[in-house]
C-alpha positions as CSV (number, residue, x, y, z in Angstrom):
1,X,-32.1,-0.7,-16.6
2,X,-34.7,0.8,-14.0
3,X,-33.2,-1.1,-11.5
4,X,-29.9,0.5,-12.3
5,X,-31.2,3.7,-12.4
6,X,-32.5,3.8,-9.0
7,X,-28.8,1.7,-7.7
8,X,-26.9,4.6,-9.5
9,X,-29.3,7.2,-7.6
10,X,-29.2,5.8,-4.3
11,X,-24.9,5.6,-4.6
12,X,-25.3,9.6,-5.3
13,X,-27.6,9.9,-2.2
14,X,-24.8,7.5,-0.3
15,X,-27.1,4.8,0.7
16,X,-25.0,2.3,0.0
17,X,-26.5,-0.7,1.3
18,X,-29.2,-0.3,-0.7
19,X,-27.2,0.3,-4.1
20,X,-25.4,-2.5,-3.6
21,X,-29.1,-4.7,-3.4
22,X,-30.5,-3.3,-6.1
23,X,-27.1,-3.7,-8.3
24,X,-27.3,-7.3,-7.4
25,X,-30.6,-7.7,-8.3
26,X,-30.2,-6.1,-11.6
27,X,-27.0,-8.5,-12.3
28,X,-29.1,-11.4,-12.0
29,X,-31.6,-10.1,-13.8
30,X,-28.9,-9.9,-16.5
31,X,-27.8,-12.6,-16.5
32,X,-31.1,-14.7,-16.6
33,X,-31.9,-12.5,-19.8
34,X,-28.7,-12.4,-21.5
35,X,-26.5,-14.7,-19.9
36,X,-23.1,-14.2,-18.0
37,X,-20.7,-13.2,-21.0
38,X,-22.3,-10.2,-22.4
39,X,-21.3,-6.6,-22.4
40,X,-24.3,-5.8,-19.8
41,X,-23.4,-8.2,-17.5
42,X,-20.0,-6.8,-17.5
43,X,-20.8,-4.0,-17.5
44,X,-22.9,-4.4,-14.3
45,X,-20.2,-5.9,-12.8
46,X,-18.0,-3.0,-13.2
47,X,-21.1,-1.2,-11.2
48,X,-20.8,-3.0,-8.4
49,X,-17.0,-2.7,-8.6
50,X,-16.9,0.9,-8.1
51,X,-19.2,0.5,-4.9
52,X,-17.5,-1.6,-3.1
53,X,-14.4,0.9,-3.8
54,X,-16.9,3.8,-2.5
55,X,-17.6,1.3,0.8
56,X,-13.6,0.7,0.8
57,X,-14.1,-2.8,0.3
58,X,-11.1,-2.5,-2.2
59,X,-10.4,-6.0,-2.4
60,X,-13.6,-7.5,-3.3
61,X,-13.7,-4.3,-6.1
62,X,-10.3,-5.0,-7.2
63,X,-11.7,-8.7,-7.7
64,X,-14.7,-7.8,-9.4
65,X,-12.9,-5.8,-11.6
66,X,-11.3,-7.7,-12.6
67,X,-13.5,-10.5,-13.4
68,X,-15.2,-7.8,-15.5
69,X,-11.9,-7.1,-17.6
70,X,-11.7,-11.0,-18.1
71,X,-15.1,-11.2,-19.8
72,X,-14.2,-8.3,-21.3
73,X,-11.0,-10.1,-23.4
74,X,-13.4,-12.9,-24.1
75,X,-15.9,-10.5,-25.5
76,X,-14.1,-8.5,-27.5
77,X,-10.1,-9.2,-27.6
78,X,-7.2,-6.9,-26.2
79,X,-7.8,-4.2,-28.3
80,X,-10.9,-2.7,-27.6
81,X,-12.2,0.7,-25.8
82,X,-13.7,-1.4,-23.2
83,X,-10.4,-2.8,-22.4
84,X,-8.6,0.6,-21.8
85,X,-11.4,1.7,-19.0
86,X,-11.3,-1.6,-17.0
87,X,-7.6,-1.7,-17.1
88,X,-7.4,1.7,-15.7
89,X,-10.1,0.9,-13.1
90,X,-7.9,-2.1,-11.9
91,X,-4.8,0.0,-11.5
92,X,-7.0,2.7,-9.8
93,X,-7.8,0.0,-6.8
94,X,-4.0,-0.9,-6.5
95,X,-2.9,2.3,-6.2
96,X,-5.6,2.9,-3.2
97,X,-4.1,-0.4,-1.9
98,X,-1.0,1.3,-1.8
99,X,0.8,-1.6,-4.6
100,X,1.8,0.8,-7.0
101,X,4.3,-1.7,-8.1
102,X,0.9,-4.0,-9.3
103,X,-1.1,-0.7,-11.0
104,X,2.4,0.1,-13.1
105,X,1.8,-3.2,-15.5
106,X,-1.8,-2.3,-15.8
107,X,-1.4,1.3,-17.0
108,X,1.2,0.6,-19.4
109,X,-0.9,-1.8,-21.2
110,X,-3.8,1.2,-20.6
111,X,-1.2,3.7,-22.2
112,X,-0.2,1.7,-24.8
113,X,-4.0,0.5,-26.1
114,X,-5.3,4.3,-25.2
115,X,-2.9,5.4,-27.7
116,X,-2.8,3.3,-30.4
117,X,-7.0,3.4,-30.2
118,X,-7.0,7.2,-30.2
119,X,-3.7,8.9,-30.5
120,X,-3.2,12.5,-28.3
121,X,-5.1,14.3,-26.6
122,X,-7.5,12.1,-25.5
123,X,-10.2,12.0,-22.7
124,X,-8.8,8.9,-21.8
125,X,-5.5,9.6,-21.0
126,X,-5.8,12.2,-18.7
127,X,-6.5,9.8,-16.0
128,X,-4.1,7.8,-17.3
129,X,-1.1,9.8,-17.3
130,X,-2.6,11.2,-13.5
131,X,-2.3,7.9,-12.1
132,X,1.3,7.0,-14.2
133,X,2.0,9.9,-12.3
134,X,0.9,8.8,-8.7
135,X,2.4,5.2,-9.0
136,X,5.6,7.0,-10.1
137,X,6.1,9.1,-6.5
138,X,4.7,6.3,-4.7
139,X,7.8,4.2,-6.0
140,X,9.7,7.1,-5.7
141,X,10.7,7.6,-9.3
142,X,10.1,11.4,-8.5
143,X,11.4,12.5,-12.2
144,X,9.0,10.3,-14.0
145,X,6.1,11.2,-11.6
146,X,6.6,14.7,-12.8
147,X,6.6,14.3,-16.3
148,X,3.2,12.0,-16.4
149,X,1.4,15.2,-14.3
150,X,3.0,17.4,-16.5
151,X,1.4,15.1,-19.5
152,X,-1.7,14.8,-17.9
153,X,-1.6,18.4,-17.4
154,X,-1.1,19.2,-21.0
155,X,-3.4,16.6,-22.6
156,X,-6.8,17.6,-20.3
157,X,-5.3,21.7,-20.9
158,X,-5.7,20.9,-24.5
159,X,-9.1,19.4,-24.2
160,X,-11.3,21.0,-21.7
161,X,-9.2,24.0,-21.0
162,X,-6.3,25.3,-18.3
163,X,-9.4,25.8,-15.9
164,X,-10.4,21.9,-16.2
165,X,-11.0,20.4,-12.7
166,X,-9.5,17.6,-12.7
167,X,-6.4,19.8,-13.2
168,X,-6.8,21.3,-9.5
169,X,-5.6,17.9,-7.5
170,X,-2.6,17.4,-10.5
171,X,-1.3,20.4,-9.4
172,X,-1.5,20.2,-6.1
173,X,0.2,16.9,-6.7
174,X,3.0,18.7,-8.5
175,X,3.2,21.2,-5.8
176,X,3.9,18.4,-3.0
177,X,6.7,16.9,-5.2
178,X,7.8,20.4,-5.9
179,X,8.4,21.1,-1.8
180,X,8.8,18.1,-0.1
181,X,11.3,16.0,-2.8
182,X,12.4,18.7,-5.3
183,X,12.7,21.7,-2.5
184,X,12.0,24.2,-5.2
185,X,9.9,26.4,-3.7
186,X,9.1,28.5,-6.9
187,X,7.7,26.1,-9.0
188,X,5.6,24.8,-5.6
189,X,3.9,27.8,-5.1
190,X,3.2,28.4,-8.9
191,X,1.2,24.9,-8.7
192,X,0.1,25.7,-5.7
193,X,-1.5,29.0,-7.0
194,X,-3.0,27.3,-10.4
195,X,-4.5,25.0,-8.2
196,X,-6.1,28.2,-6.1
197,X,-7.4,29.5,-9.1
198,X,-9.0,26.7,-10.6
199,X,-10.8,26.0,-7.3
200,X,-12.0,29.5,-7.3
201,X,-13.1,29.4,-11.3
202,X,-15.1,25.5,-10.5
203,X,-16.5,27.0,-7.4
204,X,-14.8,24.1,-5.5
205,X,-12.8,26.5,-2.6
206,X,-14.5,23.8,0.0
207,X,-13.1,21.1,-1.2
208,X,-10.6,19.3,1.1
209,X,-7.5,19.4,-1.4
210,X,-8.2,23.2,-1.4
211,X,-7.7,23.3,2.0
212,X,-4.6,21.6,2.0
213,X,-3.4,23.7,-0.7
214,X,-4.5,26.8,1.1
215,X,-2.3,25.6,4.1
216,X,0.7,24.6,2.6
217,X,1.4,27.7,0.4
218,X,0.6,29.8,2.6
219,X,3.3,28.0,5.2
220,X,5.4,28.1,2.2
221,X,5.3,31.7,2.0
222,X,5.5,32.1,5.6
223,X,9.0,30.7,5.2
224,X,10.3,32.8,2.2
């Protein structure tokens, strides 16, 4: 656990390298201890997982992660909370791979489980429904994309609050659709503008989507 610790620590600081040594270390100190199908172990490889996504080694994470969803069903079955994250974690890597086609099976089983675990709202499902929504416009089902950002939308609204910020790359999601494939210009800048104000209430106005939010509507209203 100390050696994960530091490994979560030195990912924050973005030495990399040296999470990913002392992540390996600590898996085989896992292992030895509790062998290779326990919840640690998958759990550590989930770890690793999301670093080699943050050193855009996306295939090695996507096969990690999936290795950890595998010991996961062994574990514990199909139906379990466990289940839900990796799935969604798996489906997160294919949409960075640009497969949305490959994350759609994935987040349907995560709907579906998420659901019938928890029922609505749920912490869960706001990343779920986010990236339902993402794998939607990247297959250009633009329809569909909107209603799972609008779901998302409503579920984390109902939970943390309109100001949540997590919300502030939804909308400016919505307002890209809005523009670009729905040419309603209205309903762009009224995402556009949530976004601004959520930004500005999560002290986040540096951010890079709030700069390309920024841009955009005020092009937009250049053009009105």
């Amino acid at each position: 656990h100390a050696l994960k610790g530091i490994a979560n620590l030195k990912t924050n600081e973005g030495l990399l390298d040296e999470a990913e040594t002392l992540y390996n270390r600590a898996l085989e100190l896992v292992i030895k201890y509790e062998g290779e199908e326990s919840l640690n172990t998958a759990r550590m490889y989930n770890e690793l997982a999301y670093l080699y996504a943050a050193q855009r080694r996306l295939s090695l994470s996507l096969e990690t992660h999936k290795k950890c969803l595998e010991m996961i069903y062994k574990l514990y079955g199909k139906k379990h909370p466990e289940v839900s994250a990796s799935l969604n974690n798996i489906a997160s890597i294919y949409l960075d791979l640009k497969q949305p086609e490959e994350a759609l099976p994935y987040l349907e089983e995560d709907l579906k489980l998420t659901l019938e675990l928890y029922g609505e709202p749920h912490y869960n499902l706001g990343s779920t429904y986010t990236n339902l929504g993402s794998a939607y416009r990247d297959l250009g089902d633009i329809d569909k994309a909107i209603y799972y950002y609008n779901k998302a939308l409503e579920n984390n609204e109902k939970l943390m609050g309109p100001d949540y910020h997590e919300n502030l790359k939804i909308h400016n999601n919505l307002g890209h659709l809005y523009i670009n494939e729905e040419y309603d210009t209205d309903k762009a800048i009224a995402h556009f503008h949530r976004a601004e104000k959520i930004a500005q209430s999560c002290g986040l106005e540096t951010s890079p989507v709030m700069a390309d939010l920024t841009l955009l509507g005020q092009l937009i209203r250049l053009l009105l």
